[in-house]
C-alpha positions as CSV (number, residue, x, y, z in Angstrom):
1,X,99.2,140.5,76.9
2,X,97.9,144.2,76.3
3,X,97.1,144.6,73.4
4,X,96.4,141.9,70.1
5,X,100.2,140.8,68.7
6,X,101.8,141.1,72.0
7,X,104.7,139.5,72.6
8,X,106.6,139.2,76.1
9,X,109.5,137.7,76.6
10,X,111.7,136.3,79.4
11,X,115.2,135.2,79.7
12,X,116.6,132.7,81.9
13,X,120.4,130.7,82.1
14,X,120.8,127.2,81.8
15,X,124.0,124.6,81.0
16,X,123.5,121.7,78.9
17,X,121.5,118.9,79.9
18,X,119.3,120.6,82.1
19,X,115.5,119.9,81.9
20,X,113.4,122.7,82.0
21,X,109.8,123.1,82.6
22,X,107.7,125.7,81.5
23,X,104.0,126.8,82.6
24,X,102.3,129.8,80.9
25,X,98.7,129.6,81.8
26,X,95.2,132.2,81.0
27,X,93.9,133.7,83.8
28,X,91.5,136.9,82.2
29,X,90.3,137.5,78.8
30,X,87.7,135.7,76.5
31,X,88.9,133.4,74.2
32,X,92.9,134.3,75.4
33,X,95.2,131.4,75.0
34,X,98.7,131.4,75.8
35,X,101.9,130.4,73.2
36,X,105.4,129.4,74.3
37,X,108.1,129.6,72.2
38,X,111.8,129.1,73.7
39,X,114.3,130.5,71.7
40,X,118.5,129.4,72.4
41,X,121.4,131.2,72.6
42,X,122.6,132.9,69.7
43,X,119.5,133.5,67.6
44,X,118.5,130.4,66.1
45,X,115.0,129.1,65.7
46,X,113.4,128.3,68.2
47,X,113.4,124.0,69.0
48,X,110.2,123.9,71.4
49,X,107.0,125.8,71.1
50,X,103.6,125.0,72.0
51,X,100.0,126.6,72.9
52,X,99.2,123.4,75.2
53,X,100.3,125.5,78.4
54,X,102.7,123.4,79.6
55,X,106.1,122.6,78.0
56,X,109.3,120.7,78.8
57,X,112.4,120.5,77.1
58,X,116.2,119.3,77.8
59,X,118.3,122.4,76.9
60,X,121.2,121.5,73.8
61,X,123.6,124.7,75.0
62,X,124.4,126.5,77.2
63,X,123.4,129.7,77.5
64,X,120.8,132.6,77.9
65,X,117.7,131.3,76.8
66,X,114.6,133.1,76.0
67,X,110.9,132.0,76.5
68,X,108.1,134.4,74.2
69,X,104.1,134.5,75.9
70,X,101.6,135.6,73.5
71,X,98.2,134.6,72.3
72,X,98.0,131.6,70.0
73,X,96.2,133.5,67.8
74,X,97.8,136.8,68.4
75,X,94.4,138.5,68.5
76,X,93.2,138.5,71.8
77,X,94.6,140.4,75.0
78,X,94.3,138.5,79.0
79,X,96.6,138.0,81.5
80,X,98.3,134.7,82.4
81,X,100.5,132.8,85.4
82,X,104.4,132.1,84.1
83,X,106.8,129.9,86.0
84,X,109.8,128.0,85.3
85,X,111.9,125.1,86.9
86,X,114.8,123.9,86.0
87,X,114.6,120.4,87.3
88,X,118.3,119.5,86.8
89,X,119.9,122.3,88.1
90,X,117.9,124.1,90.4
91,X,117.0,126.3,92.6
92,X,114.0,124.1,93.5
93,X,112.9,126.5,96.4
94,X,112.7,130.4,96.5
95,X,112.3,132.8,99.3
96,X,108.4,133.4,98.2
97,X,108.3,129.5,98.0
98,X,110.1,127.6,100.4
99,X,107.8,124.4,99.7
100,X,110.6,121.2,98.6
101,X,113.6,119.7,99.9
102,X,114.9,116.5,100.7
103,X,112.5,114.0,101.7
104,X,113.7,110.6,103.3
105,X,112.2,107.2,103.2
106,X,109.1,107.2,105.4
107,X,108.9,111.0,105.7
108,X,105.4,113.0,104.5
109,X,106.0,116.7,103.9
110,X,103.3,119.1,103.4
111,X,103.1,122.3,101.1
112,X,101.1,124.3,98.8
113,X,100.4,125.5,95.4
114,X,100.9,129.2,95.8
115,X,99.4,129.6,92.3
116,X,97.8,127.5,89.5
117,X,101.5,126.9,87.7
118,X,103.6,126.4,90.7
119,X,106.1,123.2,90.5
120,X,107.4,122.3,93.9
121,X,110.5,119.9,93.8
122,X,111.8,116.9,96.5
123,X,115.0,114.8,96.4
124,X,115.8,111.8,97.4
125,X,118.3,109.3,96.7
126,X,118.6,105.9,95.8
127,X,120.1,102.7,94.0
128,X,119.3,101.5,90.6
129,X,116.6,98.5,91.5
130,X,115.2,99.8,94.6
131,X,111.3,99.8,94.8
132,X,109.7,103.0,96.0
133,X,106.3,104.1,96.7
134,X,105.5,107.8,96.8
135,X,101.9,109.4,96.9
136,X,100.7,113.2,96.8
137,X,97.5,113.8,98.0
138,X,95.5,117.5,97.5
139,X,94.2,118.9,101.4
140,X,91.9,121.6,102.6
141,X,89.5,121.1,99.9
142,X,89.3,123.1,96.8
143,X,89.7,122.3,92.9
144,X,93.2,121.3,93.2
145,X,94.3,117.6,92.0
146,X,98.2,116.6,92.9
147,X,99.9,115.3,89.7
148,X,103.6,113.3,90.3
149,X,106.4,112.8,87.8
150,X,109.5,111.3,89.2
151,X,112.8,112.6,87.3
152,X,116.2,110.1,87.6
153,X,119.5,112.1,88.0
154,X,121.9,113.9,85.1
155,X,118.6,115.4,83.1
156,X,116.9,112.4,82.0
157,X,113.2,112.3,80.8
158,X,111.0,111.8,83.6
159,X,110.6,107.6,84.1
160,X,107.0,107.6,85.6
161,X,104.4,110.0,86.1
162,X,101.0,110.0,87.9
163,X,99.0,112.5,86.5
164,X,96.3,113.1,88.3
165,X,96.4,109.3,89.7
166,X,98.0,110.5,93.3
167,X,100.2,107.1,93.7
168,X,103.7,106.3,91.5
169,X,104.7,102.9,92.7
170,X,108.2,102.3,90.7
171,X,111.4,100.6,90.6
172,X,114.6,102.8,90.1
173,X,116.1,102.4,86.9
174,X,119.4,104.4,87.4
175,X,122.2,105.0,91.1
176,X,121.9,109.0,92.6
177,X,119.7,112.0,93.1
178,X,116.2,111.8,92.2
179,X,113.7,114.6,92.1
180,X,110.1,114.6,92.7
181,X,107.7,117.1,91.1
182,X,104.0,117.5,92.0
183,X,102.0,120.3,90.7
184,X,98.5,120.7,89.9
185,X,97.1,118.8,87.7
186,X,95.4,121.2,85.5
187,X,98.3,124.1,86.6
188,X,95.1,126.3,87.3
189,X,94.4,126.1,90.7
190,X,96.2,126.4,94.2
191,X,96.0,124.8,97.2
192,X,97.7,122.5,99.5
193,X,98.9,118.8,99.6
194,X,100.6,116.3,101.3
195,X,103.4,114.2,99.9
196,X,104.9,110.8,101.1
197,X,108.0,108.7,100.1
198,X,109.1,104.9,101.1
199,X,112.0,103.2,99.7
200,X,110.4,99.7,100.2
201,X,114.3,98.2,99.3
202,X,116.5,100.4,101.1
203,X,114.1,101.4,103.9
204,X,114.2,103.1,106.3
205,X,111.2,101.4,107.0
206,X,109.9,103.4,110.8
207,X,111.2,106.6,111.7
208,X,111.4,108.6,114.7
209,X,107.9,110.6,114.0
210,X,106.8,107.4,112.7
211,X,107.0,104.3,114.3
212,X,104.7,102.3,112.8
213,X,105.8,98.9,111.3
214,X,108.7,96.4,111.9
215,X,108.8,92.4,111.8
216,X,105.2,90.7,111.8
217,X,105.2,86.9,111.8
218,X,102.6,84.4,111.0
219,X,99.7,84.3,112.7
């Protein structure tokens, strides 16, 4: 934001039903504070707006939407972090970022936070009633704190988050893709993390790079 009443603005494409999240986060300038407002197709009023940094919202239309930065009080200048997922949708990975992908039962994948806002995404599948267990874990030190928020298929709300709690242990309420997000806690610091998945139900329960576990019996 250069100068005090600034207003950027960025466009982006999405169909109905998708679920977008939004990050638009300070990085220079005293008493700066970022302001979203998204703004639909056509020129209506805008549906979702918020100075909290973070916003998420299930897009009504399709359409070119558009997302306005500024200060919250339109009086102070800084610089900030934007970034945008669209959880339903996709693309989930970029060239820059190739951190995400499928992950299968008993699999850990590593990746990093290139920036404070960064969202990285992971699919898996499974079957309404299965149990799984997944856990993201911050590495290598630094202020970073992994935060988890499991999203069913066709758009839906998320069912279960972890915040900063590292661990979602849940039961699947709905049959198809599901997508994992983890992203910094605080969306205000980088670094790496490790993230697991185990579909206690459907298994697999070992894998090839993991053999550990089977059958125990009594005793």
């Amino acid at each position: 934001i250069n100068l005090t009443g600034d207003l950027d603005a960025f466009t982006f494409t999405g169909n109905v039903g998708d679920r977008i999240i939004m990050d638009a986060v300070a990085t220079s300038g005293a008493s700066f504070n970022t302001y979203m407002a998204l703004y639909p197709p056509g020129g209506g009023a805008s549906p979702a707006y918020t100075s909290g940094d973070r916003m998420e919202y299930q897009l009504p239309a399709s359409g070119t939407w558009t997302l306005v930065i500024m200060d919250s009080g339109f009086d102070h200048t800084g610089t900030y972090e934007l970034s945008l997922l669209n959880v339903t949708s996709g693309p989930h990975t970029s060239g820059s970022d190739t951190d995400g992908g499928v992950i299968l039962s008993n699999e850990i994948k590593t990746g990093q936070f290139q920036q404070g806002v960064d969202f990285d995404v992971f699919t898996f599948s499974g079957l309404a009633g299965q149990r799984v267990l997944l856990v993201g874990v911050a590495t290598g030190g630094g202020l970073h704190n992994t935060s988890l928020a499991l999203y069913p298929p066709s758009g839906f709300v998320a069912e279960v988050a972890s915040n900063s709690g590292d661990r979602i242990d849940w039961q699947l309420q709905r049959t198809g893709t599901y997508t994992v997000v983890i992203e910094d806690y605080g969306n205000d610091n980088a670094g790496t993390y490790t993230l697991s998945h185990l579909n206690l139900t459907g298994g697999p329960l070992t894998n090839g790079g993991d053999a550990n576990g089977g059958p125990i019996v009594s005793n």
